[in-house]
C-alpha positions as CSV (number, residue, x, y, z in Angstrom):
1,X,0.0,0.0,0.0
2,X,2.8,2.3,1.0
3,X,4.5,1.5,-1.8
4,X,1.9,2.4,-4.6
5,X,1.1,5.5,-2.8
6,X,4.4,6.5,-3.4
7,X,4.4,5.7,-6.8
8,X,0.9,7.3,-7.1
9,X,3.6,10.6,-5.6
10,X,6.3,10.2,-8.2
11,X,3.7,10.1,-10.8
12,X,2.3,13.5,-9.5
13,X,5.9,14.8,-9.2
14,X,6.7,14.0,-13.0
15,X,3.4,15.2,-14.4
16,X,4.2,18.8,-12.3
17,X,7.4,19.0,-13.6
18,X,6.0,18.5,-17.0
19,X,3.2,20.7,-16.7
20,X,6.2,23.6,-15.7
21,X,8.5,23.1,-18.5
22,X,5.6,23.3,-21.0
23,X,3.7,26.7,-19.5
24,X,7.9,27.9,-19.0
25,X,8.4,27.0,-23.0
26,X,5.0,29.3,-23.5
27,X,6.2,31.7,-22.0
28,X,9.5,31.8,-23.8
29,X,8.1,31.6,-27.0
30,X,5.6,34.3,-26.1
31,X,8.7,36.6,-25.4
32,X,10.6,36.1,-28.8
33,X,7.2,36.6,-30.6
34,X,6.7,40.1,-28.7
35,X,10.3,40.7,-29.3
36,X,9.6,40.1,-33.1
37,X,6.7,42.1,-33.2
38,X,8.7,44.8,-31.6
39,X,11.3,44.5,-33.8
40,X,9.2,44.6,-37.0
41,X,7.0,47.9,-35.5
42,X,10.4,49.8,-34.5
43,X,10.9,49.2,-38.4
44,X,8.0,49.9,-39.6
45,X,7.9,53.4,-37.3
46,X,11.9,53.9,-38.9
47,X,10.5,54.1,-42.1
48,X,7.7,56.1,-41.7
49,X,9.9,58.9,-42.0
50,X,12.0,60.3,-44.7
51,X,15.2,59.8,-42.9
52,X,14.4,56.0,-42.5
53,X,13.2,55.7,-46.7
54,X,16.3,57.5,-47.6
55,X,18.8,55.5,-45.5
56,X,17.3,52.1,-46.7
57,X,17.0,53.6,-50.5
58,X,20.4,54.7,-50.4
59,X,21.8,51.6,-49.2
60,X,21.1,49.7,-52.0
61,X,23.9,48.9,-54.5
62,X,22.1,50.2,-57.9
63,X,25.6,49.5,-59.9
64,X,24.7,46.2,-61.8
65,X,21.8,47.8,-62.8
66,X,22.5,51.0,-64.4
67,X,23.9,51.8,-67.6
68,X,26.3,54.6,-69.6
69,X,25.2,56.5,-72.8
70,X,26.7,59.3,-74.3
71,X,28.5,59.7,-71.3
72,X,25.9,59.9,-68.6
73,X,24.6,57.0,-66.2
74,X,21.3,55.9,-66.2
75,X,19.4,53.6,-63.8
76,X,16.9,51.2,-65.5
77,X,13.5,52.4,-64.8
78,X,11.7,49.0,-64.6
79,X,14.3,47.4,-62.1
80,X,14.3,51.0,-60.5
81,X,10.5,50.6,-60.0
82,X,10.4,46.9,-58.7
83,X,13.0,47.5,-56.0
84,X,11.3,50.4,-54.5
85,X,8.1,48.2,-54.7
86,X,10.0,45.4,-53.0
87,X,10.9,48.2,-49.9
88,X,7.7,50.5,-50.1
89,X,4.6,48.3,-51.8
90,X,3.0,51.8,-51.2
91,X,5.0,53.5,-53.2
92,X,2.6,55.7,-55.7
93,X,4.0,57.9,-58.7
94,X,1.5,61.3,-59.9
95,X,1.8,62.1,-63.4
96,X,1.1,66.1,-63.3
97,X,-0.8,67.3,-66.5
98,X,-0.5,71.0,-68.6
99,X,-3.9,72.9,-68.3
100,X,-4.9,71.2,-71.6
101,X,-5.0,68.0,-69.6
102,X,-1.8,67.0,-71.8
103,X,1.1,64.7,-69.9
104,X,3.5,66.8,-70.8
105,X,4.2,70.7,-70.7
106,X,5.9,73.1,-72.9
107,X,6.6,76.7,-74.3
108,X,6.4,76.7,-77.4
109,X,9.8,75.7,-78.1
110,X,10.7,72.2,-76.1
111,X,8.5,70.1,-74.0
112,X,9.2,68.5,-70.3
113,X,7.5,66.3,-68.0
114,X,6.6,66.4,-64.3
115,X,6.4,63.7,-62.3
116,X,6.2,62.8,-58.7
117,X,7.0,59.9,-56.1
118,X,5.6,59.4,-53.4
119,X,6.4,57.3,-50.5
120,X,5.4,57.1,-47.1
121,X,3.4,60.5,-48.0
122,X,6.4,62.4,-48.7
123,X,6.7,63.6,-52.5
124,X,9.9,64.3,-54.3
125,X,8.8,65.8,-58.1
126,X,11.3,65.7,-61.2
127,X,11.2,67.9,-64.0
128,X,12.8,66.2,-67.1
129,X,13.4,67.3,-70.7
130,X,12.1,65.4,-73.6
131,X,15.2,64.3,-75.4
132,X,16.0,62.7,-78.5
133,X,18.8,60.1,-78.0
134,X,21.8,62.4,-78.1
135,X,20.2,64.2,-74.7
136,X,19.0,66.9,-76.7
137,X,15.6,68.4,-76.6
138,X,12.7,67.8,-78.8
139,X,11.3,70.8,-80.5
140,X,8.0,70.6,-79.1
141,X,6.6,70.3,-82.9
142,X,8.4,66.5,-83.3
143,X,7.7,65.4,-80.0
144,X,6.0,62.6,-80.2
145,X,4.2,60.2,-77.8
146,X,7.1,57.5,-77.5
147,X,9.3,60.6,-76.4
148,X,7.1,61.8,-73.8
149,X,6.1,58.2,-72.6
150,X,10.4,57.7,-72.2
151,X,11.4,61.0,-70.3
152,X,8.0,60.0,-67.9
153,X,9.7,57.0,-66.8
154,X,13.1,58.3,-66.7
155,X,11.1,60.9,-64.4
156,X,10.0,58.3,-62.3
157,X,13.0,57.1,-61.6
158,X,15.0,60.5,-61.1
159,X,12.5,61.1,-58.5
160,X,13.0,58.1,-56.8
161,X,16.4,58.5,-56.3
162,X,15.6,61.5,-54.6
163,X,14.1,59.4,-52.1
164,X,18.0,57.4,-52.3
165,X,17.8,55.0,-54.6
166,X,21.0,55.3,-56.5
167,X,21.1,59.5,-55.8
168,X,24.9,58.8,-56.1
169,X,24.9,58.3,-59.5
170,X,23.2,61.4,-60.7
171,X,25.6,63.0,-58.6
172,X,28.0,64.0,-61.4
173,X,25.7,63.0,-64.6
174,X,26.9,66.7,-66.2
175,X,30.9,65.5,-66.5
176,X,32.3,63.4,-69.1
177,X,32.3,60.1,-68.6
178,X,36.2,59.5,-69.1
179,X,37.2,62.0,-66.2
180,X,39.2,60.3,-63.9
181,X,38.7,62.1,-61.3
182,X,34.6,61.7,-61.8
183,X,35.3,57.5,-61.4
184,X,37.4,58.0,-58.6
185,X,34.6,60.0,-56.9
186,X,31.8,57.4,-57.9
187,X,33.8,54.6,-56.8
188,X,34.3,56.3,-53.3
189,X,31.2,57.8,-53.0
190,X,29.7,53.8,-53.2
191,X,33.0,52.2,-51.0
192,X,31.5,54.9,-48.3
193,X,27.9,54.3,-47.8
194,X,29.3,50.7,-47.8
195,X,31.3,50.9,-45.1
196,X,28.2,53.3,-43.1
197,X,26.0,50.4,-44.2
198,X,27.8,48.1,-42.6
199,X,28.8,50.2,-39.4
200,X,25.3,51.6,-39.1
201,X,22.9,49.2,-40.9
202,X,19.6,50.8,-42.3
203,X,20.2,53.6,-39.2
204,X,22.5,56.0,-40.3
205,X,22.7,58.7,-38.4
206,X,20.5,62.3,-40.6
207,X,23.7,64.3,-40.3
208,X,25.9,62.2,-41.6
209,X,23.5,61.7,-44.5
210,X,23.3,65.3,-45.2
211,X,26.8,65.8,-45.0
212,X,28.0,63.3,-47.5
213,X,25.7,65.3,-50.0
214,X,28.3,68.4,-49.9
215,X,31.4,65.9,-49.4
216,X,34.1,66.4,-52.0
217,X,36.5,63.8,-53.4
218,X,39.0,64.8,-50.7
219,X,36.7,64.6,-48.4
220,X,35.8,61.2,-49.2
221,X,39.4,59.9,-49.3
222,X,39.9,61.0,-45.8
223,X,36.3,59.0,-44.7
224,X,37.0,55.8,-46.5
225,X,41.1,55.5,-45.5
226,X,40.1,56.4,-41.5
């Protein structure tokens, strides 16, 4: 009798400790989901604001992905468009019409386009030539709807990258495309927000941001080579 009573005991005992380590395993996995959720809305709250877009934008390596012609850099609109998507799904583009309801706008001489991006409510607008394929503009008399349908998208994406997305490479668009000292400055320019990606990951500090914007090559020899 004394015996199965305390057997009926160590039974008790085992199905206790049981009972403990599942409610302490609850609990544990209770705390890493609140943790994640935490995580994800201090995230989400980061990039509600333009500092937090623009330091995830700018982060981005765009090189692969953009091309030269006639001596400028471009950015491929359609990969441009699907990796601010990827980031922002709320991203949202506004296509701003002439008072004749036309998609473009003009003087009388050449026509241009104006087009905004908006993310996270904030809206960065880009005014772009139309331009035949020598980056010269269009008499407004020849411009056709091709033309006006290409400088939109190249629009879109300009404006983006005033959001970040590959801002760097606009940077020096106006120099030729063989200056040394223009590579030197492009190469740097990317090796830096490299290295503050890395040090700082999407939360670079605002100043820091705003000071690489007036940063000359000098400058950024002396930031890399610290």
């Amino acid at each position: 009798m004394d015996n199965q009573s305390n057997e009926n005991k160590l039974d008790l005992s085992e199905h206790k400790d049981e009972q403990a380590e599942s409610q302490w395993q609850e609990c544990k996995d209770n705390e890493l989901a609140w943790k994640r959720d935490y995580k994800n809305k201090a995230e989400m709250d980061f990039y509600t604001d333009a500092q937090g877009v623009y330091a995830r934008l700018s982060s981005i390596n765009v090189n692969p992905k953009s091309e030269k012609k006639n001596g400028l850099t471009y950015l491929s609109w359609a990969w441009a468009h699907a990796e601010v998507k990827k980031e922002f799904p709320d991203v949202n583009y506004k296509i701003y019409e002439n008072n004749e309801g036309w998609n473009y706008h003009h003087d009388n001489k050449t026509g241009w386009v104006k087009v905004g991006a908006i993310i996270k409510g904030l809206e960065y607008i880009e005014y772009l030539p139309i331009m035949d394929y020598k980056n010269k503009s269009i008499p407004v008399d020849k411009i056709t709807s091709f033309d006006v349908n290409k400088a939109i998208q190249r629009a879109k994406t300009k404006a983006v990258a005033l959001h970040g997305l590959g801002l760097y490479i606009y940077a020096g668009e106006d120099l030729p495309e063989d200056s040394k000292e223009q590579k030197e400055l492009k190469q740097l320019k990317s090796l830096y927000f490299e290295q503050l990606t890395s040090e700082y990951g999407f939360n670079i500090p605002n100043e820091i941001i705003e000071k690489a914007r007036t940063m000359t090559l000098d400058d950024f020899k002396k930031a890399v080579n610290k």
